[in-house]
N, C-alpha and C positions, 0 to 999 in steps of 0.2 A: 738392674735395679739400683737404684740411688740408695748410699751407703749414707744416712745422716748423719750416723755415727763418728764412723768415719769423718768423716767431713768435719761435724762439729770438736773430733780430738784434735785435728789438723789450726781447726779456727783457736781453739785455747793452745798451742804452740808457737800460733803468730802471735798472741797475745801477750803470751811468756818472753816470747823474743822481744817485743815491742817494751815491755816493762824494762828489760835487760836495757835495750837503745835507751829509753827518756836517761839513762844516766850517764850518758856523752855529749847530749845535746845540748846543754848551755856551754861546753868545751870551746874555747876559742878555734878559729882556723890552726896557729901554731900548735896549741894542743892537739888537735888531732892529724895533723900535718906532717910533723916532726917529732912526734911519737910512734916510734914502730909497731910498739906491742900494743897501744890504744888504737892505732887507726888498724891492725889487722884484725881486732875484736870487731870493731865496728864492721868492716866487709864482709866479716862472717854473720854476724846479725844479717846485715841487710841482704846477703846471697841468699842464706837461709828461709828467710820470709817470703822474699818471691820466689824461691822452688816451692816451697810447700804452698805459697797461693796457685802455681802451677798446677799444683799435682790434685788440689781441688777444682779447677778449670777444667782440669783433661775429663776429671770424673764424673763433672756435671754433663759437660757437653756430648760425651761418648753413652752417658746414663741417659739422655734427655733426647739421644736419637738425633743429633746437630750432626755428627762427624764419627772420625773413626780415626785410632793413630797414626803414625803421625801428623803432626798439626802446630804450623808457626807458634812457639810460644807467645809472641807479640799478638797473634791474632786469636789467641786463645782468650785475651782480657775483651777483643772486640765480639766474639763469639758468643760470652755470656750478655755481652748487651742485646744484641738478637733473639736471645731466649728470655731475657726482661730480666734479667736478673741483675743486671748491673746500667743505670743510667746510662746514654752514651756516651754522653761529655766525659763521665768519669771515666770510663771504659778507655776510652782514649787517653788520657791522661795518662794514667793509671799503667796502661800497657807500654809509655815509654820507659817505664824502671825496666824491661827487660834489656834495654841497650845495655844499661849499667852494671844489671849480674852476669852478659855477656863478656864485657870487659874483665869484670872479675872473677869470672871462670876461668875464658883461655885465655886473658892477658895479650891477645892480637891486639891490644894499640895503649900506648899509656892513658893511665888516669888522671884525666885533668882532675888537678885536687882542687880549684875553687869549689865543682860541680859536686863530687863526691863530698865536700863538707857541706854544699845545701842540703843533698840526699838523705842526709841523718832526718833532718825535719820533715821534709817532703815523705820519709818512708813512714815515720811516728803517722802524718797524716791521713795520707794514702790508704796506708793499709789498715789503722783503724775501720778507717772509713769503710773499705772491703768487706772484712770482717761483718761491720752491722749489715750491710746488704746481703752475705750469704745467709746469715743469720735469719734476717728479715723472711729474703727467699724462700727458707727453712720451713720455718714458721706458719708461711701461708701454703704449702704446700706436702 
């Protein structure tokens, strides 16, 4: 049974987190760069938002009778596309931030920090954007 509940505490989380990120994001590359304890805030943001966009993916798609655990996290953003819940353009976009909280999980390869300082914006974006579509989702169903 779909937890909306659930789900929608999960979406005011990202929310929370997302409000925390907008005050990194005019930081120069050097500021977030070469600040230790600023750019590790920032990778905990941005780890954070996409597990918990995760953990509402597994819930839908496992709720909605698509699948069953385990299940590629990358393919979990293309999953909700096939249940309409997420565009697919964006679905795909959207599912390459899990390269990035892989990286910054197990650290198997460095972080290019050009990519990682676009990420700040791209993740404000992104996952706003999420957000209104599960919302939406929600809503109509």
């Amino acid at each position: 049974m779909l937890d909306k509940k659930l789900i929608k505490e999960k979406i005011k989380l990202i929310q929370e987190d997302l409000l925390h990120l907008k005050d990194y994001q005019n930081l120069s590359f050097d500021e977030v760069a070469k600040n230790y304890a600023t750019h590790k805030v920032i990778e905990r943001i941005i780890e954070v938002v996409i597990n918990e966009a995760i953990d509402i993916n597994q819930h839908l798609i496992v709720e909605l009778g698509k699948g069953k655990l385990p299940f590629d996290y990358k393919e979990s953003f293309l999953l909700l596309a096939e249940l309409g819940v997420l565009p697919q353009k964006f679905a795909e976009k959207i599912s390459q931030s899990v390269g990035l909280r892989n990286i910054l999980v197990h650290q198997y390869r460095k972080l290019d920090e050009k990519i990682f300082y676009h990420s700040i914006k791209d993740c404000l974006k992104q996952y706003s954007l999420y957000c209104g579509y599960i919302i939406k989702y929600l809503d109509k169903n």
